[in-house]
MIBAKE-321537 format. One record per atom (N, C-alpha, C): residue in one letter; x, y, z. Coordinates in steps of 0.1 Angstrom, whole numbers, plus 5000, padded with zeros to 4 digits. Example, Ala and Ser with C-alpha at 12.3 -4.5 7.8 and 13.67 -1.06 7.14 Angstrom:
BEGIN
A513249435078/A512349555078/A513249675078/S512849785071/S513749895071/S512950005079/
This chain:
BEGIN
X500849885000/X500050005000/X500950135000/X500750214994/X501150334993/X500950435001/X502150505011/X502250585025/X502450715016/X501250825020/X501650945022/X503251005033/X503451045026/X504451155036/X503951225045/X504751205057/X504251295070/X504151465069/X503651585062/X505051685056/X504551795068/X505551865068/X505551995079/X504152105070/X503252085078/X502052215075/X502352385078/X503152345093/X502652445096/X503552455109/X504052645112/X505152615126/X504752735134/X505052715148/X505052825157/X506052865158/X506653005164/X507653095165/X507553155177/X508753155186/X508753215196/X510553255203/X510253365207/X511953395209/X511453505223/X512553425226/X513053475243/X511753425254/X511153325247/X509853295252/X508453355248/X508653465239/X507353515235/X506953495221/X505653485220/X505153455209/X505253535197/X505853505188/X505753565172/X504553495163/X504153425165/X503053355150/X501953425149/X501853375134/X501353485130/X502253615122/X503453655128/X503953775127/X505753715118/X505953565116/X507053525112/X506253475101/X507153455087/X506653425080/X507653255075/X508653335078/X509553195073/X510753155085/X511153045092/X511953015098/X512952895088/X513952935089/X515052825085/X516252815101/X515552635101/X516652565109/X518452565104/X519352575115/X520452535114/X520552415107/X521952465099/X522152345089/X523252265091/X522952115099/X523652015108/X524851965092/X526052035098/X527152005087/X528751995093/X529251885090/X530851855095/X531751915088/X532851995098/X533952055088/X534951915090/X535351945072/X536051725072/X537451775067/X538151695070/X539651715063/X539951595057/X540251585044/X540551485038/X541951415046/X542151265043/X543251195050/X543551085039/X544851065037/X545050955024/X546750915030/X546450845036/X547450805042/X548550675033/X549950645036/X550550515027/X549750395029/X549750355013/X549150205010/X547450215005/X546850315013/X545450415007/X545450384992/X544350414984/X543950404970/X543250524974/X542550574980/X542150734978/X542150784988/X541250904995/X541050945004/X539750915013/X539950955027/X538450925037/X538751055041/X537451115044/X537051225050/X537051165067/X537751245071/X537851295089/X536851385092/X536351375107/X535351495111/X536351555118/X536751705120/X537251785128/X536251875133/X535051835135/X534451945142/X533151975135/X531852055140/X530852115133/X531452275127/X530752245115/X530552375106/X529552485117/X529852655112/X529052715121/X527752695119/X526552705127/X525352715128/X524452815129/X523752855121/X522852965113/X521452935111/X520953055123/X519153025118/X518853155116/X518153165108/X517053315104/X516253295103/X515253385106/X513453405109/X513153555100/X512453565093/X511853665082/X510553685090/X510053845099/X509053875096/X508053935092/X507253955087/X506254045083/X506454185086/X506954225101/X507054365105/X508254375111/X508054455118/X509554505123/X509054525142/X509054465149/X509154445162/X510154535166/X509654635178/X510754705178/X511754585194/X511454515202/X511954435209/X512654355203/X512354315190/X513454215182/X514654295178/X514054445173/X515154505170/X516254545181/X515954525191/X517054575202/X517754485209/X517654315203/X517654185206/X519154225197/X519554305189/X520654235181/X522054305191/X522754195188/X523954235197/X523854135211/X522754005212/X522653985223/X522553835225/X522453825232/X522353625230/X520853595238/X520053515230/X518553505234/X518953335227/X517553265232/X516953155222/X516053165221/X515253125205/X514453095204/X513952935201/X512852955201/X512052775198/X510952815185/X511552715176/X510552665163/X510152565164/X508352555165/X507952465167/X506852415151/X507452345139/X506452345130/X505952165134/X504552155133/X504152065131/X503651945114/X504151825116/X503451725105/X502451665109/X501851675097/X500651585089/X500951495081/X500351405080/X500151305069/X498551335064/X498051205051/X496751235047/X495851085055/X496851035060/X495550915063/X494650945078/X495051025085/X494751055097/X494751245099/X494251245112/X494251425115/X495251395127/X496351265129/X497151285140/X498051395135/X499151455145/X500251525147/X501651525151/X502851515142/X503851525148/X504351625152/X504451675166/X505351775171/X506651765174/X507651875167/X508651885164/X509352015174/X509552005182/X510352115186/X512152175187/X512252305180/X513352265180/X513852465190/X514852375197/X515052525207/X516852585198/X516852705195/X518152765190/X518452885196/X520152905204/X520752985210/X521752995203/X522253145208/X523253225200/X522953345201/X524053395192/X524153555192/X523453645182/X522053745184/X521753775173/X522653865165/X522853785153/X524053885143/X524153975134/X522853965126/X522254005114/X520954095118/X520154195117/X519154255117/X519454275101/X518254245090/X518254325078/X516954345073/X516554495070/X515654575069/X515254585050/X514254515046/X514054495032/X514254625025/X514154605014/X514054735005/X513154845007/X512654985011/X511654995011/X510355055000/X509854994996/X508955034982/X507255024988/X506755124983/X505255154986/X504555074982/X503155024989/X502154914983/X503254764982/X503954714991/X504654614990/X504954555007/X505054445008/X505554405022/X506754475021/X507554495035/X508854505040/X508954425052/X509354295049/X509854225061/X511054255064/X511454205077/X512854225085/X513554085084/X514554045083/X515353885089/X516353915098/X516153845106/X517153805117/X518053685114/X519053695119/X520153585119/X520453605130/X520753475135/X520953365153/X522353335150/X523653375151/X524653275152/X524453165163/X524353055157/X524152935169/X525152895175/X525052855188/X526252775195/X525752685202/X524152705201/X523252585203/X521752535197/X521552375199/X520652295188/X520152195190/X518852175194/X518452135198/X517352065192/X516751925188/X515451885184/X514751775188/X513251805192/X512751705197/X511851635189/X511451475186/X510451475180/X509251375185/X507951445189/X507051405201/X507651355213/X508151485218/X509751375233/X510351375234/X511151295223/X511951215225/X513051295213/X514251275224/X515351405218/X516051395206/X515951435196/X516751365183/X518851405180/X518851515187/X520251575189/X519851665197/X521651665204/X521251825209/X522951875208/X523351955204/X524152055204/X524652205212/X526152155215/X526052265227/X527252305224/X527652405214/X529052415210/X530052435220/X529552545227/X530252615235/X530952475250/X529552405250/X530052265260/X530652195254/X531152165238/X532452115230/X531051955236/X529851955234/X528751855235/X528251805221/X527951665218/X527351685204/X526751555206/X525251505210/X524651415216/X523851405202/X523651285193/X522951255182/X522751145188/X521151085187/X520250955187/X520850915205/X521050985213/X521650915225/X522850915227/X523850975220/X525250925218/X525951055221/X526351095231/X527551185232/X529051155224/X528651215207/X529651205203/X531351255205/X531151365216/X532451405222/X532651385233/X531951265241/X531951255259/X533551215260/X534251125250/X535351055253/X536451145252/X536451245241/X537151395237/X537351465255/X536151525257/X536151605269/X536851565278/X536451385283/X537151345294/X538551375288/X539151345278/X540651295280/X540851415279/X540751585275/X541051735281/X540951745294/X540151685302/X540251715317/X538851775317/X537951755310/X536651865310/X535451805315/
């Protein structure tokens, strides 16, 4: 039988704890990426990529207006939480997805301004944290600054820290 896809409808927005929906139009999650160093060591036929670390982490939120509390947020370290929910078609159940992001706001950018036209604002989050849940149950969580990188259960750097002394 043929399974619909679960797909994201629809998301809530909230930063520093208060609610934006409604008033965000677009949220883009950090993008989970390894900085790799290639290694091709004697007797090798090619190369293997090494992980040395995560790439930086970047969220922006676009909204409709210009908040003036968001605007005085830049220069500061806040988190917010994106919460979009999935649907499928066979049912009216719900996946809830939450995902909480910390960091420094870096970017404030103020659209073009032209008459008879939206002018949204975007924010950019330098992250140094990342977090996602799905109904629960924690899918990663990232903590740059705690040199932490917990995917499906797995403290991928617990063994790193210990042998620093940390």
């Amino acid at each position: 039988m043929i399974q619909y896809p679960r797909k994201i409808r629809n998301f809530g927005a909230f930063v520093d704890g208060r609610s934006y929906c409604g008033r965000v139009t677009e949220g883009k999650l950090p993008e989970l990426k390894l900085q790799l160093a290639n290694h091709r060591g004697a007797g090798m036929d090619g190369t293997v990529a090494q992980d040395m670390g995560m790439e930086a982490l970047r969220c922006e939120l676009t909204l409709a207006e210009w908040p003036p509390e968001l605007v005085k947020m830049f220069g500061t370290r806040k988190r917010l939480t994106l919460r979009p929910g999935a649907m499928g078609e066979e049912d009216f159940s719900s996946d809830t997805y939450v995902a909480t992001v910390g960091g420094l706001f870096a970017v404030t950018n103020f659209a073009d301004l032209k008459p008879g036209s939206d002018v949204p604002m975007k924010l950019t989050l330098e992250a140094d944290y990342f977090r996602l849940l799905h109904d629960g149950e924690e899918l990663f969580e990232i903590d740059v600054r705690a040199g932490k990188r917990v995917i499906g259960g797995v403290d991928q750097l617990a063994a790193l820290r210990a042998s620093m002394g940390l």
